[in-house]
N, CA, C and O atoms as a GROMACS GRO file, in nm:
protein
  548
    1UNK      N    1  16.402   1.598  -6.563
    1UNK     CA    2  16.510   1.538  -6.639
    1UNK      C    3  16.499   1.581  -6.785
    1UNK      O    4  16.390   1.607  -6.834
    2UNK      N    5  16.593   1.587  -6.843
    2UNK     CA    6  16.603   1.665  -7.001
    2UNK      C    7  16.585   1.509  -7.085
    2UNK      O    8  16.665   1.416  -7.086
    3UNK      N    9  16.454   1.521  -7.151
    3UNK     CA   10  16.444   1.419  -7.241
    3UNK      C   11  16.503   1.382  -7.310
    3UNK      O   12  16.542   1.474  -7.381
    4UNK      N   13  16.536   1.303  -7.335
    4UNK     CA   14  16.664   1.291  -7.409
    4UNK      C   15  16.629   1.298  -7.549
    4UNK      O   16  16.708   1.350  -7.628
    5UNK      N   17  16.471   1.231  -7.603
    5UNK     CA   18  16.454   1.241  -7.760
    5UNK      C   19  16.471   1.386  -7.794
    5UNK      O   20  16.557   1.436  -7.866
    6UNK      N   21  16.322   1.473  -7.699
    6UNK     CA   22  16.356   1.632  -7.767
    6UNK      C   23  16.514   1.706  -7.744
    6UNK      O   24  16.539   1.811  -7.804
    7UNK      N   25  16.592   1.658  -7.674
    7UNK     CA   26  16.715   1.741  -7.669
    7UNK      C   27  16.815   1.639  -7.774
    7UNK      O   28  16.918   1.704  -7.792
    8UNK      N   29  16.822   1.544  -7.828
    8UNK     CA   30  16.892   1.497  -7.969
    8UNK      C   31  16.796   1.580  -8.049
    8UNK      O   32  16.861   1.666  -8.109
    9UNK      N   33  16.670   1.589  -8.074
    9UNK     CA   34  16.612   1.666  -8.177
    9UNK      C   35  16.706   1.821  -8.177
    9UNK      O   36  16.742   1.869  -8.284
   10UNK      N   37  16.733   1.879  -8.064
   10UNK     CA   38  16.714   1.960  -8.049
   10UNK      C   39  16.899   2.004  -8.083
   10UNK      O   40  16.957   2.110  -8.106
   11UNK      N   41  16.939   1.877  -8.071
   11UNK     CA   42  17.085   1.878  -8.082
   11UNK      C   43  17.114   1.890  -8.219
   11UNK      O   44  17.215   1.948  -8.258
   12UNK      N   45  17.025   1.835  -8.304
   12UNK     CA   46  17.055   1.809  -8.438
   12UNK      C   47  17.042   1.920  -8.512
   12UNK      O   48  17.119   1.948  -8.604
   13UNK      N   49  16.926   2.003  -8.469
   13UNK     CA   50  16.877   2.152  -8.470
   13UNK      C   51  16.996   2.228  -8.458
   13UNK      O   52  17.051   2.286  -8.552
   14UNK      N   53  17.034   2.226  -8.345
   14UNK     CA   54  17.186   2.302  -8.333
   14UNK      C   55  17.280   2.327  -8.420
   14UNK      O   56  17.317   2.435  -8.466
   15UNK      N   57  17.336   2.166  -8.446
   15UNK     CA   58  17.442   2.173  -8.559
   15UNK      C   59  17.432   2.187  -8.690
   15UNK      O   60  17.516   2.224  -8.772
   16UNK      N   61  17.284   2.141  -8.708
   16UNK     CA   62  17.264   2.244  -8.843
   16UNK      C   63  17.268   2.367  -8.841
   16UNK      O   64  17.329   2.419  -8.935
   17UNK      N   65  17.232   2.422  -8.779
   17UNK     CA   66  17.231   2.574  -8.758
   17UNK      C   67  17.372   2.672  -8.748
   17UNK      O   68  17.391   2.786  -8.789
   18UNK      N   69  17.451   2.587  -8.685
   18UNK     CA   70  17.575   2.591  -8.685
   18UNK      C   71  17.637   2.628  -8.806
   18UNK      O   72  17.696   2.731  -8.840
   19UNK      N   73  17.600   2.481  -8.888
   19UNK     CA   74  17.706   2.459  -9.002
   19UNK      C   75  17.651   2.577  -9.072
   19UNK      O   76  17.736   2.666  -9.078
   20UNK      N   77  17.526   2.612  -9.132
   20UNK     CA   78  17.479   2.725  -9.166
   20UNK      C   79  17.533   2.847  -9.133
   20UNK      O   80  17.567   2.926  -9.220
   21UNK      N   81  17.541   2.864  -9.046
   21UNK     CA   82  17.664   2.976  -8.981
   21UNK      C   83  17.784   3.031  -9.034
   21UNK      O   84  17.824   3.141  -9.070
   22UNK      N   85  17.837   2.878  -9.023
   22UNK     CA   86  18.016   2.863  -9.083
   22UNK      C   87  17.953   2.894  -9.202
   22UNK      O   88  17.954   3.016  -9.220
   23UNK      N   89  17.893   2.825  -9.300
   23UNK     CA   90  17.873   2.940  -9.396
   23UNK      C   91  17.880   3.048  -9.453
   23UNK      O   92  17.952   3.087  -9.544
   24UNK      N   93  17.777   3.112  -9.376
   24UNK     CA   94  17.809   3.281  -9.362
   24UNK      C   95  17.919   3.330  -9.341
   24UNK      O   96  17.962   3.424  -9.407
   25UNK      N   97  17.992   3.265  -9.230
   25UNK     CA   98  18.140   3.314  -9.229
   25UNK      C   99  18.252   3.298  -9.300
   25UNK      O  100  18.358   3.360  -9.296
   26UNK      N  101  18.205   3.182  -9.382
   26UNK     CA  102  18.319   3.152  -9.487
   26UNK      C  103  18.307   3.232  -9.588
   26UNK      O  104  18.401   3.246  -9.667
   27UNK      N  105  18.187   3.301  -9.603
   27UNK     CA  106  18.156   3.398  -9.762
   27UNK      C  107  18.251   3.534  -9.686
   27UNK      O  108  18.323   3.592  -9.767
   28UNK      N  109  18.255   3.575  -9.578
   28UNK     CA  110  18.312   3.666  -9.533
   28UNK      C  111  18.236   3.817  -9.528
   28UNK      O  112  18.135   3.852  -9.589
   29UNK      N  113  18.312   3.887  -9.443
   29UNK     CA  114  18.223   3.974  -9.386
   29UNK      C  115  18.179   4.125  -9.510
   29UNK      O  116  18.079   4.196  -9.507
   30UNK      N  117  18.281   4.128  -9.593
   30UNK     CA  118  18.172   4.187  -9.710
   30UNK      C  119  18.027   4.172  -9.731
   30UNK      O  120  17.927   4.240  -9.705
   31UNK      N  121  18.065   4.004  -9.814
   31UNK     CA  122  17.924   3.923  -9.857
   31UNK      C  123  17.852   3.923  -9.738
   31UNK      O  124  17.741   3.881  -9.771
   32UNK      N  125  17.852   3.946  -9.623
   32UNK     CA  126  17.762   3.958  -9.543
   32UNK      C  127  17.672   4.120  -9.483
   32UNK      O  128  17.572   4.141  -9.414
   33UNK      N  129  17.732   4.171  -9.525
   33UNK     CA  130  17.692   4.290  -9.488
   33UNK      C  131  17.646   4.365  -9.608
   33UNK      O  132  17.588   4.472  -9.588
   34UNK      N  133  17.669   4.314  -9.762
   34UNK     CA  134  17.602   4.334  -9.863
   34UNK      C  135  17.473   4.270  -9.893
   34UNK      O  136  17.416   4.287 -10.002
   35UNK      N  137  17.417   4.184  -9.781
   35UNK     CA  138  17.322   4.042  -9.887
   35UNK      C  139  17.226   4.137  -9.745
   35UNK      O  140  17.289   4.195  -9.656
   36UNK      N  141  17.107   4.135  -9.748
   36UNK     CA  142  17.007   4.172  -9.654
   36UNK      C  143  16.948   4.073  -9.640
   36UNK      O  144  16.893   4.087  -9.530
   37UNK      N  145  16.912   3.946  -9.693
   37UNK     CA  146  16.869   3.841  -9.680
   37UNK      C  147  16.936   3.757  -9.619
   37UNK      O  148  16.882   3.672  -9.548
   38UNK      N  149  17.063   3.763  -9.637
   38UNK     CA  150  17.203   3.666  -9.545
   38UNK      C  151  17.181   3.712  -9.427
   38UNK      O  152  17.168   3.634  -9.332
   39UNK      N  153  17.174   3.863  -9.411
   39UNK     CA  154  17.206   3.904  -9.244
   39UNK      C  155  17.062   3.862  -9.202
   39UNK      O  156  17.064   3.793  -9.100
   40UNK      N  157  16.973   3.878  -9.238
   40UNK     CA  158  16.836   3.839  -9.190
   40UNK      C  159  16.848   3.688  -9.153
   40UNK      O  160  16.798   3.652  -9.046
   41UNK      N  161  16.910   3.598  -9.231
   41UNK     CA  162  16.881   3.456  -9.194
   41UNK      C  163  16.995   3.436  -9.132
   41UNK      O  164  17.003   3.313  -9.135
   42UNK      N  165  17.087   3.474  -9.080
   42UNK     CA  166  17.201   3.494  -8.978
   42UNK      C  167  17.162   3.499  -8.864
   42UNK      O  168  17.193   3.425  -8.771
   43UNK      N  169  17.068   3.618  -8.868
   43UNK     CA  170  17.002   3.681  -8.739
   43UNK      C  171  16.917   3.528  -8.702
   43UNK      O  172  16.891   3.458  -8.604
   44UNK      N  173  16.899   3.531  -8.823
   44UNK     CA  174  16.717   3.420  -8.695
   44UNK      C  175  16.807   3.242  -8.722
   44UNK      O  176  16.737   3.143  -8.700
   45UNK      N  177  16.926   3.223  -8.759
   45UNK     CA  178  16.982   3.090  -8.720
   45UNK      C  179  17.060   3.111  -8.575
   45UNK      O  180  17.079   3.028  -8.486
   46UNK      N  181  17.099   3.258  -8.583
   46UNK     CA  182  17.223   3.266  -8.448
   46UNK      C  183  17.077   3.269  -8.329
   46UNK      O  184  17.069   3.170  -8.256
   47UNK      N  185  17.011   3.336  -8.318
   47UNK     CA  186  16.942   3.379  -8.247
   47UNK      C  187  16.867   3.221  -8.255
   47UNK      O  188  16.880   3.181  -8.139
   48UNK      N  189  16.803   3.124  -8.324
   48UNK     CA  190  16.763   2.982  -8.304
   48UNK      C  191  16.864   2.930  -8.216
   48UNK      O  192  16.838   2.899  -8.100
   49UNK      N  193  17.004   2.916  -8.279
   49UNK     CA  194  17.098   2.838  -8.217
   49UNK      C  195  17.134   2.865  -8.042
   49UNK      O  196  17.168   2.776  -7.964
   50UNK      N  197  17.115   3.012  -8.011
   50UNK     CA  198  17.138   3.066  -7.893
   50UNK      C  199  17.035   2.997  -7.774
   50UNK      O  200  17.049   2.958  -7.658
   51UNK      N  201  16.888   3.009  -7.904
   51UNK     CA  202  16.739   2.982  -7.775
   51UNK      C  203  16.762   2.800  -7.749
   51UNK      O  204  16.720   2.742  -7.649
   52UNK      N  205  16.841   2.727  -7.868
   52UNK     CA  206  16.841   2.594  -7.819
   52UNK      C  207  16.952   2.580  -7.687
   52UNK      O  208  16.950   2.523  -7.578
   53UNK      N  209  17.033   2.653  -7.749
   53UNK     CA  210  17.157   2.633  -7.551
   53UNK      C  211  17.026   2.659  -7.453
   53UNK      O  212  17.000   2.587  -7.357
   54UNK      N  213  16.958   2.758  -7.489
   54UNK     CA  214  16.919   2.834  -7.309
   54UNK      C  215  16.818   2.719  -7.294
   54UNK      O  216  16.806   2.665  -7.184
   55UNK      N  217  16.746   2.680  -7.398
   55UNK     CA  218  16.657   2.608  -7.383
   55UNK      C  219  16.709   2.477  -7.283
   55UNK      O  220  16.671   2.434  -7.174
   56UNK      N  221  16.807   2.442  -7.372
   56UNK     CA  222  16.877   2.269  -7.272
   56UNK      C  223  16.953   2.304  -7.133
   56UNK      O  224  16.972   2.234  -7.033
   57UNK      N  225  16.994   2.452  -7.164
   57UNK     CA  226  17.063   2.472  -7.048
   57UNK      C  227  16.977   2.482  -6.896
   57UNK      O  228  17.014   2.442  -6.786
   58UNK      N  229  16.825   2.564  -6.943
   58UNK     CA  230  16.754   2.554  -6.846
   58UNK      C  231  16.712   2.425  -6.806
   58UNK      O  232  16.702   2.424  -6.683
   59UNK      N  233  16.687   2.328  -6.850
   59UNK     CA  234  16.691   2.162  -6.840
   59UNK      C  235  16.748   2.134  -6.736
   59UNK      O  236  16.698   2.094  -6.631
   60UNK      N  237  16.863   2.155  -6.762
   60UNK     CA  238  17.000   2.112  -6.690
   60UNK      C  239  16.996   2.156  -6.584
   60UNK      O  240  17.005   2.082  -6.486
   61UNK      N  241  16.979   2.306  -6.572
   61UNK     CA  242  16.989   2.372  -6.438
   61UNK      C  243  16.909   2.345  -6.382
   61UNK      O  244  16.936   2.330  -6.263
   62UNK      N  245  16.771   2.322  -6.420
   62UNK     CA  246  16.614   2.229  -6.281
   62UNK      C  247  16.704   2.118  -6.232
   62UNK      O  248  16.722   2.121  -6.111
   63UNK      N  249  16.758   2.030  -6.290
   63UNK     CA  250  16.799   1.947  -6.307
   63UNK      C  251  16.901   1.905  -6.166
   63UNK      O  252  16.894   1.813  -6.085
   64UNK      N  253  16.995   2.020  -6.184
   64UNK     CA  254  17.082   2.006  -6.048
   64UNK      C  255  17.042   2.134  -5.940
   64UNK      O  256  17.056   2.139  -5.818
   65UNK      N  257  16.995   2.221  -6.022
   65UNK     CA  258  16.955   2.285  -5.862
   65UNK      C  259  16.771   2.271  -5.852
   65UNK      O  260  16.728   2.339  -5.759
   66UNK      N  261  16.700   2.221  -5.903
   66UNK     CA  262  16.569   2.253  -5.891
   66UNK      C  263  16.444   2.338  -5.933
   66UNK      O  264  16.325   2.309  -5.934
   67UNK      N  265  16.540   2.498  -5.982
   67UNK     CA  266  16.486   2.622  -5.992
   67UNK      C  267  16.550   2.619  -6.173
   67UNK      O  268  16.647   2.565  -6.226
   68UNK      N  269  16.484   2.670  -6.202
   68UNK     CA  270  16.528   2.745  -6.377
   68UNK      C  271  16.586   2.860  -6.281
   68UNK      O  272  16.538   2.897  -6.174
   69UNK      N  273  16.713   2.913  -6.353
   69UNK     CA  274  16.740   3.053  -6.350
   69UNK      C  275  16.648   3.192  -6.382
   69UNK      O  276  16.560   3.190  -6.468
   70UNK      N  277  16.677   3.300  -6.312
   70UNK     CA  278  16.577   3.395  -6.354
   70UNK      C  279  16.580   3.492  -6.452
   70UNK      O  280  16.530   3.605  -6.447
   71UNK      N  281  16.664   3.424  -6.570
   71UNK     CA  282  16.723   3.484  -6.688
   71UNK      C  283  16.798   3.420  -6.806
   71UNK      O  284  16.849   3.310  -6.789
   72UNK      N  285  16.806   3.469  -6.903
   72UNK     CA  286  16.870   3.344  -6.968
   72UNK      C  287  17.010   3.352  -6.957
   72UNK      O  288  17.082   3.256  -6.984
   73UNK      N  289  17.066   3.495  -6.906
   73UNK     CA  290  17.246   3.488  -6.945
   73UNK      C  291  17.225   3.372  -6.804
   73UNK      O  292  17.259   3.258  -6.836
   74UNK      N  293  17.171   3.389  -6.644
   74UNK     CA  294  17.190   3.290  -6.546
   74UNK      C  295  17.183   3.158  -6.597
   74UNK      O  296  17.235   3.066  -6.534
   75UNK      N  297  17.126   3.140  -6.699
   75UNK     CA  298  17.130   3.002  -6.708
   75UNK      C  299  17.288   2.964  -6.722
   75UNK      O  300  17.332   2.892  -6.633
   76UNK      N  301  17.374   3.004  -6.819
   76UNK     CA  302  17.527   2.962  -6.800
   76UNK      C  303  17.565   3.000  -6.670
   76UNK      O  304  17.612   2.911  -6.598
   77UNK      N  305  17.553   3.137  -6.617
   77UNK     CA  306  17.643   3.151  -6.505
   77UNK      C  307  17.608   3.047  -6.375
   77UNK      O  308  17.663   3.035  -6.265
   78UNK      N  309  17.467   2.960  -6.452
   78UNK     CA  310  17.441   2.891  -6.340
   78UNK      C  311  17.518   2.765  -6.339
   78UNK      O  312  17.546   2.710  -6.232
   79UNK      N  313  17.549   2.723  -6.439
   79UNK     CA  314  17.618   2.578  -6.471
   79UNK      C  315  17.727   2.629  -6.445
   79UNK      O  316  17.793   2.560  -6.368
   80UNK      N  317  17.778   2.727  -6.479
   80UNK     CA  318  17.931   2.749  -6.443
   80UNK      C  319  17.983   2.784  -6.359
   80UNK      O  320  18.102   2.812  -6.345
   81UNK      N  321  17.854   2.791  -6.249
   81UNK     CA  322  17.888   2.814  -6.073
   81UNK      C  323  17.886   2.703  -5.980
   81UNK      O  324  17.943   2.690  -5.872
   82UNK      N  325  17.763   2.578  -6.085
   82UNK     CA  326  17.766   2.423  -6.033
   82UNK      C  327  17.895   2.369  -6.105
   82UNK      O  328  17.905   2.248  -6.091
   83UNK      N  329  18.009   2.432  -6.188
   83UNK     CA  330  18.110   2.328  -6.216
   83UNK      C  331  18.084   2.267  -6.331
   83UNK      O  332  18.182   2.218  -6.387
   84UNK      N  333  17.956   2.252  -6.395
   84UNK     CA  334  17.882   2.179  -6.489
   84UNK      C  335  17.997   2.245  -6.638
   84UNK      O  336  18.045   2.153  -6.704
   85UNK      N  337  18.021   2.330  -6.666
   85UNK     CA  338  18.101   2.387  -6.787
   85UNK      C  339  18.193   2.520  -6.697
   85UNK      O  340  18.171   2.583  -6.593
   86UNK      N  341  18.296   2.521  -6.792
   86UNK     CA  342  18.383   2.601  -6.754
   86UNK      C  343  18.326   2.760  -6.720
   86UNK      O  344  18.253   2.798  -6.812
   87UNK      N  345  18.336   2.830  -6.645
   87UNK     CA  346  18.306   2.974  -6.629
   87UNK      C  347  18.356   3.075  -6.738
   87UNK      O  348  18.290   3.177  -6.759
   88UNK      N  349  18.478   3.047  -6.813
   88UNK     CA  350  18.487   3.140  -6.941
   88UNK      C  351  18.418   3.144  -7.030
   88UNK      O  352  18.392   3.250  -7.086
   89UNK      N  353  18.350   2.986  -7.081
   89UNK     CA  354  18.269   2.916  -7.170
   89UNK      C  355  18.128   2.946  -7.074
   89UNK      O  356  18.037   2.885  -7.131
   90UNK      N  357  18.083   3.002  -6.976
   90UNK     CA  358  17.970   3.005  -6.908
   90UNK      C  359  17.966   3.164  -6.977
   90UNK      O  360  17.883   3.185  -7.065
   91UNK      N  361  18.050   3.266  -6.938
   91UNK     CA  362  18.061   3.397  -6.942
   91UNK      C  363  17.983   3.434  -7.115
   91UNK      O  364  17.874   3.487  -7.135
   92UNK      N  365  18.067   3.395  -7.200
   92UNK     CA  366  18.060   3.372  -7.348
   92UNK      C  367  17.941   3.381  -7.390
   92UNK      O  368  17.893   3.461  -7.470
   93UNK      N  369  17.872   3.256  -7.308
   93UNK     CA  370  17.743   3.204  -7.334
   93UNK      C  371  17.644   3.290  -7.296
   93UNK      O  372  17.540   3.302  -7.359
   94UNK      N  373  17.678   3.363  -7.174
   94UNK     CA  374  17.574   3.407  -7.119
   94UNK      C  375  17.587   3.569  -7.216
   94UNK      O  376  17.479   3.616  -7.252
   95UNK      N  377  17.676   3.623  -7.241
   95UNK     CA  378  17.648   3.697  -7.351
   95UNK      C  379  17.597   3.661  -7.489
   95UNK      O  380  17.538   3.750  -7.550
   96UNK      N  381  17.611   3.547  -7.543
   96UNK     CA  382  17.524   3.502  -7.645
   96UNK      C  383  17.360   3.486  -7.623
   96UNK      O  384  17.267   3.473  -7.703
   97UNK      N  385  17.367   3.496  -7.457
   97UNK     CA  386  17.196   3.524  -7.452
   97UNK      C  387  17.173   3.628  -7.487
   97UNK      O  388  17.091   3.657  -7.575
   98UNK      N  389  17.256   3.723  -7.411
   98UNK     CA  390  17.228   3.883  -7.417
   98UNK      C  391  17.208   3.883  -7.558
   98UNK      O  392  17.094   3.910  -7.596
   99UNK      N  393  17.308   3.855  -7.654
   99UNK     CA  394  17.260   3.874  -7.762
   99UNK      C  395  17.162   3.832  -7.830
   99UNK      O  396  17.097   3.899  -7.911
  100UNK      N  397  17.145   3.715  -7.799
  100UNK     CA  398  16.986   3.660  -7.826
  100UNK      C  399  16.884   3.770  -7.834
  100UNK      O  400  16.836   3.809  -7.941
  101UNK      N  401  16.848   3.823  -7.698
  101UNK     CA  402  16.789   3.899  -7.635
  101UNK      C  403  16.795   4.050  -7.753
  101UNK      O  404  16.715   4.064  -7.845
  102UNK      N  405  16.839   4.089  -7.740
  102UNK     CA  406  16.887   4.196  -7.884
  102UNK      C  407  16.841   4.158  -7.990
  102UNK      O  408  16.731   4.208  -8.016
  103UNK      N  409  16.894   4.065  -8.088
  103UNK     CA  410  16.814   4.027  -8.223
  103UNK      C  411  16.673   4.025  -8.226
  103UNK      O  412  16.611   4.064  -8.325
  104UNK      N  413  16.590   3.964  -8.076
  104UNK     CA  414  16.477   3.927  -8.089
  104UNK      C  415  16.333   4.040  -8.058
  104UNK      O  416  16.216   4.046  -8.097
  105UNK      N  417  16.427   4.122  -7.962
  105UNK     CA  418  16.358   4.239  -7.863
  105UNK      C  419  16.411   4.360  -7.905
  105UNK      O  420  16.346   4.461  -7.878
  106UNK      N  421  16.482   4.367  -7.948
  106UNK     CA  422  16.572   4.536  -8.001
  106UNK      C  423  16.660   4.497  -8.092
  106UNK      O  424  16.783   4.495  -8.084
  107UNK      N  425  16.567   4.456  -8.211
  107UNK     CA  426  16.628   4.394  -8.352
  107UNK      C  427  16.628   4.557  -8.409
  107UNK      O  428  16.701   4.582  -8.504
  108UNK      N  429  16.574   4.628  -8.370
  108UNK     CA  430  16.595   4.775  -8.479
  108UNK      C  431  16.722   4.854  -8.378
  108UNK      O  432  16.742   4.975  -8.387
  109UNK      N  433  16.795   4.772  -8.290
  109UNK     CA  434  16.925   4.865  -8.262
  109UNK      C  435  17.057   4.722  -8.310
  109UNK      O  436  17.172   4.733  -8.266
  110UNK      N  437  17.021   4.610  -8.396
  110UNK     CA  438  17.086   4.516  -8.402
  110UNK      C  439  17.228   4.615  -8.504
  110UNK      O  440  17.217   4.696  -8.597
  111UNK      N  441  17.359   4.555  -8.426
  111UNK     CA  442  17.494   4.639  -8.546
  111UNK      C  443  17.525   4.512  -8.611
  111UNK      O  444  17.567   4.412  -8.553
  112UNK      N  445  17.503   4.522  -8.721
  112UNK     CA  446  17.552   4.416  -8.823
  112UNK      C  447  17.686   4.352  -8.845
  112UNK      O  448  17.706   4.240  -8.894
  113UNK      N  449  17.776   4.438  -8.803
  113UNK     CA  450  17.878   4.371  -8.755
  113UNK      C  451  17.901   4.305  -8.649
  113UNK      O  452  17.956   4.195  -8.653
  114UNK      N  453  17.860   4.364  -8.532
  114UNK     CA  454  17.893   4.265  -8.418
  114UNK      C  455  17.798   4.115  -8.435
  114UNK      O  456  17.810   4.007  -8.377
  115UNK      N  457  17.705   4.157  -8.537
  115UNK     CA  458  17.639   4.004  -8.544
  115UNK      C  459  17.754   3.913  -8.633
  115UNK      O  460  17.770   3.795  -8.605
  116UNK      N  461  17.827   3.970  -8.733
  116UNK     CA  462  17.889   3.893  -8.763
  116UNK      C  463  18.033   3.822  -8.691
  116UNK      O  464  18.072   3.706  -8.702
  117UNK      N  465  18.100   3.942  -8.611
  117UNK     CA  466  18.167   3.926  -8.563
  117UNK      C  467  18.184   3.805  -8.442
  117UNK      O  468  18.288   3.769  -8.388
  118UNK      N  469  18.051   3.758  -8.419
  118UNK     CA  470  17.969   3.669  -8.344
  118UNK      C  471  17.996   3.517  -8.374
  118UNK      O  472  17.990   3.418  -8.301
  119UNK      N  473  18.032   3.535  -8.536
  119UNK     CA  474  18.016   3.442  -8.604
  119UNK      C  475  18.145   3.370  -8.577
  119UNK      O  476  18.143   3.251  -8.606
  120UNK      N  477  18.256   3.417  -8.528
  120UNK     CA  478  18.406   3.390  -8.469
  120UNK      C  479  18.388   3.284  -8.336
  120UNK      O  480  18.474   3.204  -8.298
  121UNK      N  481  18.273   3.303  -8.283
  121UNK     CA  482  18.282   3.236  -8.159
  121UNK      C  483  18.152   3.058  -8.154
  121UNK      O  484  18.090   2.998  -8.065
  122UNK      N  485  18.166   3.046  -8.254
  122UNK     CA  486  18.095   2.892  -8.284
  122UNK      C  487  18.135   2.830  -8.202
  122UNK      O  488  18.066   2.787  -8.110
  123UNK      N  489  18.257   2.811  -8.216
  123UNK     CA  490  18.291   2.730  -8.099
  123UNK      C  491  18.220   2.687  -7.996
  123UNK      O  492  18.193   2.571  -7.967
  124UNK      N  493  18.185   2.799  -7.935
  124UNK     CA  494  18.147   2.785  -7.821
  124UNK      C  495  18.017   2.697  -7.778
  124UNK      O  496  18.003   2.610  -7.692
  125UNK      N  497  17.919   2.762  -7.883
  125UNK     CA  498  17.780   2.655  -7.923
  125UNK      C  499  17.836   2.511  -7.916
  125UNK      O  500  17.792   2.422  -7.843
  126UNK      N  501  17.941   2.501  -8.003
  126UNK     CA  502  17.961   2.361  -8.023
  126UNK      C  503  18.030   2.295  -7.883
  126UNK      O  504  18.035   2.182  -7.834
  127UNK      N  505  18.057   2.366  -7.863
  127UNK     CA  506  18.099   2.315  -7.672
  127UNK      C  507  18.036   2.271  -7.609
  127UNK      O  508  18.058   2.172  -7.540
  128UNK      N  509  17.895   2.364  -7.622
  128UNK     CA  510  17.808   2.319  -7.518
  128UNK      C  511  17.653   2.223  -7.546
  128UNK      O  512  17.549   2.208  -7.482
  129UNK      N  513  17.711   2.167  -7.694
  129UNK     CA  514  17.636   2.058  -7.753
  129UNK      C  515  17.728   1.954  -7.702
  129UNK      O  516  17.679   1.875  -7.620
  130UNK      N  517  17.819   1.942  -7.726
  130UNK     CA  518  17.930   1.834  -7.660
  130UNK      C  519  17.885   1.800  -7.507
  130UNK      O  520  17.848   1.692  -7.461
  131UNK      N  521  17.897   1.901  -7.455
  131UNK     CA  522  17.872   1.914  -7.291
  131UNK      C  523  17.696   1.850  -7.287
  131UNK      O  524  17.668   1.759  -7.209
  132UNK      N  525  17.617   1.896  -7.355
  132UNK     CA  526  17.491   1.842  -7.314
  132UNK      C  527  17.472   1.677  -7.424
  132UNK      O  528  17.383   1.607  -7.378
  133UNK      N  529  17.539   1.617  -7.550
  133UNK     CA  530  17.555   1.549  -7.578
  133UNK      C  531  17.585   1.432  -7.468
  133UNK      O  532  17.501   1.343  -7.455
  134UNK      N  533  17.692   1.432  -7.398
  134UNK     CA  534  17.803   1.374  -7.292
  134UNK      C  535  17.681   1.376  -7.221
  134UNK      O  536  17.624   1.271  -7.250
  135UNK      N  537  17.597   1.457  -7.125
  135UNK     CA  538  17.510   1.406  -7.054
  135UNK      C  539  17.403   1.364  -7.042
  135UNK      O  540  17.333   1.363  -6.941
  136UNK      N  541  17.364   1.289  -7.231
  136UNK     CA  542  17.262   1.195  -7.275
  136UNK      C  543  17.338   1.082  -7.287
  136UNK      O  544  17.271   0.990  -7.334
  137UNK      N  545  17.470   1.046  -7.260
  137UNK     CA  546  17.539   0.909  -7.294
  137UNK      C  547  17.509   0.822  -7.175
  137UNK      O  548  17.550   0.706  -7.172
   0.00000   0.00000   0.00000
């Protein structure tokens, strides 16, 4: 069962990380691709914010099927094959692992734009804090 204290910790983690985000995106994609210190702390909030989904998501998935997935993009396609979140919002996600996966493991082929361009799809994080929020109520 997903604890509920460490996953509010972990929730709170999130949306800071988030709002930090919107940040970056509000300075716009110049100021971002000029500051080497912005894209650096871009990199390691998106890439935090990504490992807290997979993190709760794997939770979730023991949870209703038993097994962790054998990957992190499976972890969405796994909820979004149990019905648990939508499959477009599963798809999304499970490329935000991939990207995870990139910043952290093949940070010297990272394109600085598509990290920012990344920055368009918050949303989605925030979806699936909602979605795991809703199933600590």
């Amino acid at each position: 069962m997903v604890d509920p204290d460490k996953a509010s910790i972990r929730l709170k983690r999130l949306r800071e990380s988030i709002e930090l985000l919107e940040g970056v995106r509000e300075k716009g994609r110049d100021a971002y691709l000029a500051d080497a210190g912005l894209r650096a702390a871009t990199e390691r909030w998106l890439g935090l914010s990504i490992q807290i989904c997979v993190d709760l998501g794997t939770q979730i998935a023991l949870e209703e099927r038993g097994a962790a997935p054998d990957n992190y993009a499976a972890v969405f396609t796994t909820l979004g094959g149990e019905g648990l979140i939508e499959n477009e919002l599963a798809d999304r996600l499970a490329s935000a692992a991939k990207q995870r996966n990139l910043l952290t493991h093949l940070y010297l082929n990272v394109n600085d734009e598509k990290v920012f361009d990344s920055l368009s799809r918050l949303d989605d994080l925030r979806q699936f804090a909602a979605f795991v929020a809703d199933r600590l109520d």
